[in-house]
N, C-alpha and C positions, 0 to 999 in steps of 0.2 A: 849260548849265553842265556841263562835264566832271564825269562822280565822280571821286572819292579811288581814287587805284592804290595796290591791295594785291598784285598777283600780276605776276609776267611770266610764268612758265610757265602756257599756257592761255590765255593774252591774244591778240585776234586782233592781224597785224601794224598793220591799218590803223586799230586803237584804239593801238597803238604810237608809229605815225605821228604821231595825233592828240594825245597826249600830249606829244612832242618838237615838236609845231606851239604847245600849249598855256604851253610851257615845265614842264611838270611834271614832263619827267625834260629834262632838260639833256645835250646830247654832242656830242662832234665826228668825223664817219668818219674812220677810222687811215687816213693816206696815207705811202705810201714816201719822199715828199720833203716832210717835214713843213716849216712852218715857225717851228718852236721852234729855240731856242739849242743847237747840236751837242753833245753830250755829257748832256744834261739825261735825267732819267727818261719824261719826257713824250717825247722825240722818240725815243728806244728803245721805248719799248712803241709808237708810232704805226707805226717800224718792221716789228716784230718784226708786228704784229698787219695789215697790209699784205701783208708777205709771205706770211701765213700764209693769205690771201684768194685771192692772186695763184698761189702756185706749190701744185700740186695735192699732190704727193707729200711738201713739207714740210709745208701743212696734215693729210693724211690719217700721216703720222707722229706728230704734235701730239694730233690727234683719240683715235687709238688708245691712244696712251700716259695718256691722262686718259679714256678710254671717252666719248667724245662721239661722239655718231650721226653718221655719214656722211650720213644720209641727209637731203635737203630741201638748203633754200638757207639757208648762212651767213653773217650779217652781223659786222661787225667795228668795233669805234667805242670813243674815250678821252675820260678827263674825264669822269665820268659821273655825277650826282646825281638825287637823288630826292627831290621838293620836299614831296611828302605823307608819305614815311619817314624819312628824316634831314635835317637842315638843314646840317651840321657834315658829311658827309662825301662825299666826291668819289672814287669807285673810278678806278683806272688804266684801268681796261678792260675791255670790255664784248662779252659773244659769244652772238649769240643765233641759233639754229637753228630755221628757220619749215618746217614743212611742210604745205602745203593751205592757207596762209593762216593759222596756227596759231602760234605759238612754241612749239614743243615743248622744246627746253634751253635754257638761261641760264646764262653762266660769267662768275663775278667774275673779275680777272685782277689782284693787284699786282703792281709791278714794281720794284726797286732796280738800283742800279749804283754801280761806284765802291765806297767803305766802307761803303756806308750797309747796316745789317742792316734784318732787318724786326723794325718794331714790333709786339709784343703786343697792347698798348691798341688799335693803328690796326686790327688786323686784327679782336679782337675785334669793333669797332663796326663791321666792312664785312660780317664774319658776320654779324651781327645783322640788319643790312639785309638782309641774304641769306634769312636765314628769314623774314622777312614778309613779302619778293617772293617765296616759296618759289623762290628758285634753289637748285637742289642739287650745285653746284661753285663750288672756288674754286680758283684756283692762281696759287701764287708762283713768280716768277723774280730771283735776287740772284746775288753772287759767291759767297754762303753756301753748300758742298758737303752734299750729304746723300748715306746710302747705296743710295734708290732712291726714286723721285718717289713713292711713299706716303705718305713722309717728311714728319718739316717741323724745318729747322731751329731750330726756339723749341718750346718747352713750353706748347700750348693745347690747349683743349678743345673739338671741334668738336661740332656734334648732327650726333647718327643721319642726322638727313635730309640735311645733307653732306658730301659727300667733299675733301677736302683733300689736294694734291697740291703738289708743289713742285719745282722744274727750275732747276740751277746752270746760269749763262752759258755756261761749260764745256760742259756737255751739249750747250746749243741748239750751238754753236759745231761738237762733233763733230759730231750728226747732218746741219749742215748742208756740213759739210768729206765725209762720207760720199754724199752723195746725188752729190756732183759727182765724185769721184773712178774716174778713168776706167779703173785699174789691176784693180780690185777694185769692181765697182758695188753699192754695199751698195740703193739703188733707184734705177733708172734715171729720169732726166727725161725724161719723152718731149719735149716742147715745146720747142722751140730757146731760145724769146723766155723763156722762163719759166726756163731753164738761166742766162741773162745774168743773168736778176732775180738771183737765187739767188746767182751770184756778186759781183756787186756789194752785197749785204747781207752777204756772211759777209766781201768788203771792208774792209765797216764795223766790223763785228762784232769782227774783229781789228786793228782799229785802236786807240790808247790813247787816241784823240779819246770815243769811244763807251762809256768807263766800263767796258767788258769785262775783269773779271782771272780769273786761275786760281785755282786754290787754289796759294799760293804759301809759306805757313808752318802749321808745326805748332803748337799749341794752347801756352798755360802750364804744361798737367798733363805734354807730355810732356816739356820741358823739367824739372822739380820732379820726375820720375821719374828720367830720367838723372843729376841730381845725386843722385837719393837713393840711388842702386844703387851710386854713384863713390863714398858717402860711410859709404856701406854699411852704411846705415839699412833696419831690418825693414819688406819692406812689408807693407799687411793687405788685405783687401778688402775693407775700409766705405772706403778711402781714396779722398775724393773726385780727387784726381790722378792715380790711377790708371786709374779710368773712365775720369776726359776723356782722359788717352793713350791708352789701350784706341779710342775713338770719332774720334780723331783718325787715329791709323795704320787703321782701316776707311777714313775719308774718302779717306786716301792712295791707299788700296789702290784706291778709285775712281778716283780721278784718275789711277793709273799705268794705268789700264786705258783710261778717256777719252784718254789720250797715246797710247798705240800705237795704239787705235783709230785715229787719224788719224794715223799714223804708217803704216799697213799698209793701210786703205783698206778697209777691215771692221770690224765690231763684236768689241769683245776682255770679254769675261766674265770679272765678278771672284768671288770663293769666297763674298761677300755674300749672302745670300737676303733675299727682297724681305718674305717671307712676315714678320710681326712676332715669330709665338712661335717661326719658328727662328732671326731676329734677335735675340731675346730669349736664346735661349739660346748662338747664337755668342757675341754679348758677354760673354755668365757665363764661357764656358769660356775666351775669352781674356785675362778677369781674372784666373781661378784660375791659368791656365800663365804668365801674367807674375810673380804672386805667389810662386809655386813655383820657378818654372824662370828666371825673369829670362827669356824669351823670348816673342815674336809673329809668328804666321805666318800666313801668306797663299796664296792661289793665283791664275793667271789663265788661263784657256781660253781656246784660240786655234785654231778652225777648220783642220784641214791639219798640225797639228805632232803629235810623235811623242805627245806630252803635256804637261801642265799646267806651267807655269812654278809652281815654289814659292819660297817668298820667303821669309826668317825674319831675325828682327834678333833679336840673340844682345847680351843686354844689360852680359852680365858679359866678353866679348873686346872689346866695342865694335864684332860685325861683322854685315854683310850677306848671306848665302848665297843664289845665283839657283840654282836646281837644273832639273833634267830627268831622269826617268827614261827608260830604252832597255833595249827587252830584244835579247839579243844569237841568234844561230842555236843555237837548243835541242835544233838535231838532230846538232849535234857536240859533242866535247869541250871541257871547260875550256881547255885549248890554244888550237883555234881562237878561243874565244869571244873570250880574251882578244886576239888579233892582232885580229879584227874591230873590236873596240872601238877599239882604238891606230890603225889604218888610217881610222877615222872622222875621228879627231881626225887627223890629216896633211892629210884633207881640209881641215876649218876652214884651217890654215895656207894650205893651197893657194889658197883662195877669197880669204881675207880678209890677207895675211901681214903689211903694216902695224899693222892693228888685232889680228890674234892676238898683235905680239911686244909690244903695250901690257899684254895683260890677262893672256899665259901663266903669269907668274909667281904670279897669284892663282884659276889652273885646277887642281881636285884629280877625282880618278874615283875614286868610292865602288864597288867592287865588294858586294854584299849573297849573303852566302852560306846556301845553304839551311840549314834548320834549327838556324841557329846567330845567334849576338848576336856574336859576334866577326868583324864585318864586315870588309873590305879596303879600306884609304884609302892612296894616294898620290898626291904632288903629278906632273902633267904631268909636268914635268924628269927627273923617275923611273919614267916612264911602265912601262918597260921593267922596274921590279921586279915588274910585276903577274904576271908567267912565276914569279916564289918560290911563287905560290900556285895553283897548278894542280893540286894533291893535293888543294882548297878548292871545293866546288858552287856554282860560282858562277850565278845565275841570271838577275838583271840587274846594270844599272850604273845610277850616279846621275853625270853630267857639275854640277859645280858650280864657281862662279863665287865665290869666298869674299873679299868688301873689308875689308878693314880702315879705319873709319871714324874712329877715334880721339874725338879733340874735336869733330868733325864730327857725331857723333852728336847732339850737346846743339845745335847750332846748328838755331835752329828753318826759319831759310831756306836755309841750304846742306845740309838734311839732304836734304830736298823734289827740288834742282837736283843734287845727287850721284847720290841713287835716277834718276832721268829718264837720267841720261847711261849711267850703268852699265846698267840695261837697256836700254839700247836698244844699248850696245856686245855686250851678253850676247846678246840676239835675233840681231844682225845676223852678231856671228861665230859664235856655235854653233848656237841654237835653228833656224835659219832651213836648215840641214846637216844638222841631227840627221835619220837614217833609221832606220825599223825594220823591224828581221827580220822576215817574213812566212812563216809555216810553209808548206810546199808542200800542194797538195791530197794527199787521198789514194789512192792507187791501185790499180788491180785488177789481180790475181795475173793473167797468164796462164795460161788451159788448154789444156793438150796435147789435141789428138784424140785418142780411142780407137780 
């Protein structure tokens, strides 16, 4: 008679074996052509967890992001119950890492799609199970956004002994849109056969058969904020509407960074930190400067540009600002500086002259003058008043993108497809242009012979 299974970590494989022979844990291995009903959760995770067997560079991407050992041989398997630990619960997915004969890790895996959010109750009882097989991971995948897989979109309480991790569709979707991308190879496939796998899953993956969506609307808080700033109602900071908008434009700020990412064929970095107590305290401060200032801003890092895209939504014009700092040749005058700057922007036209004559009329250049608060702003059009101010230290420039969003603001889905279009109009005709001055080395005097 078999004993009672209390552990998988530490358990040899072939008492593993002997337990799925005994029926005592119940599974099915994930295969790539499962056969469940198309769009089901069951045939996404057997998917997802297939692939992740199959192509090396998507598992060892997966692995890293949730610290799961590389090392040893990984098994991969859905449906999973345990017949001496719960009667009542059936985990999505199952990933255990044997090295020498061993199980060394154990990862629960739920998975949603479509609307479905993740359950509290469900997860707490899959935890549970989790600590009396002592496995110490567990990770979610839904359409639910968070601001970094440390995350978890619901409010639970995990124990010490595991780690809790969580990964929007979105995410898998970029990194797997990255890995193939031939422009910008964020990690190259070595294996031909396993490049095919790879694209015929992110096939699926963006197919609307597959229950994959984006993050495609903003929350109720920030709708209930934009009425309340139009209405022009005090806000405070115990206001529960204001956090959730505060946490939902974060979310955004993800997602506009997941979008270019696959848009440019590179990972694009947003001003988020992953770490909890400087997330803890980003959030505080972007409640106080909502509260104060009716504004929220943002950044995004983007390998190769002059600098940071900044982002800010200005709640009292109803507008959107994409900015870029430049600094301009420090080793000439105001004069020049200012021709260098206007000759930049000739370029964009020159590059882009369709898409510049859409967006000119909402391009302004911030000059920022040393040691002064009375900075220099004129619209493009007037490009040529920037010469009024050449008695003014000018040191850099700020190129910004300024929309006017109007009603657009409060719309919780056309806020979302507005943001996406506009930068990526902003990237494509300036940001991707934008150059910077480079001071020259410095040089040595020649000497005269004596």
């Amino acid at each position: 008679m078999i004993k009672p299974l209390n552990k998988l970590v530490g358990l040899k494989k072939i008492d593993f074996d002997g337990y799925v022979s005994e029926g005592k844990i119940k599974l099915s291995p994930a295969r790539l052509i499962p056969t469940y009903k198309v769009g089901d959760e069951i045939t996404l995770t057997s998917i997802f967890l297939a692939t992740l067997k199959l192509v090396k560079e998507f598992r060892y991407n997966f692995f890293g992001e949730t610290k799961i050992t590389k090392a040893g041989k990984p098994y991969f398997y859905t449906e999973v119950s345990f017949e001496d630990v719960s009667q009542d619960s059936r985990i999505d997915g199952l990933i255990i890492v044997v090295v020498s004969g061993i199980i060394k890790e154990a990862v629960f895996l739920e998975m949603k799609n479509k609307n479905n959010e993740l359950d509290k109750n469900q997860l707490e009882k899959y935890i549970d199970v989790a600590r009396k097989l002592k496995v110490g991971k567990m990770v979610t995948v839904s359409n639910q956004f968070v601001i970094d897989s440390s995350q978890s979109p619901i409010d639970i309480r995990v124990p010490k002994s595991i780690s809790l991790h969580h990964f929007s569709w979105t995410y898998i979707k970029t990194i797997s849109r990255l890995l193939l991308d031939e422009k910008h190879k964020f990690s190259d496939i070595d294996d031909e056969d396993q490049m095919h796998i790879m694209k015929e899953v992110l096939f699926y993956l963006e197919s609307k058969a597959s229950g994959v969506t984006g993050y495609h609307q903003m929350n109720k808080g920030w709708v209930n904020l934009v009425e309340s700033i139009n209405s022009q109602i005090r806000l405070k900071l115990s206001d529960e509407f204001v956090k959730d908008a505060v946490l939902s434009w974060q979310e955004q700020e993800r997602n506009m960074s997941l979008m270019l990412s696959r848009e440019l064929g590179l990972l694009v970095k947003s001003s988020i930190a992953s770490n909890k107590q400087k997330l803890k305290e980003r959030t505080k401060n972007d409640i106080k400067n909502l509260v104060t200032k009716h504004k929220l801003n943002s950044a995004l890092s983007i390998k190769g540009t002059v600098s940071n895209i900044k982002i800010s939504v200005d709640f009292n014009t109803r507008t959107v600002c994409l900015s870029n700092k430049v600094t301009p040749p420090l080793d000439k005058g105001v004069k020049a500086r200012i021709g260098w700057i206007i000759r930049q922007l000739e370029t964009f036209q020159k590059h882009q002259p369709e898409l510049f004559s859409q967006i000119e009329n909402d391009i302004w250049i911030l000059g920022n003058v040393k040691f002064s608060s009375n900075d220099v702003q004129v619209k493009y059009s007037n490009i040529v008043n920037l010469y009024d101010y050449v008695d003014k230290d000018i040191f850099d420039f700020e190129i910004m993108f300024i929309k006017d969003f109007g009603k657009g603001l409060s719309n919780s889905k056309k806020f979302i497809t507005n943001m996406q279009t506009n930068l990526i109009s902003y990237y494509q005709c300036v940001v991707q242009h934008l150059k910077e001055w480079k001071a020259p080395p410095p040089k040595l005097e020649s000497k005269s012979s004596k």
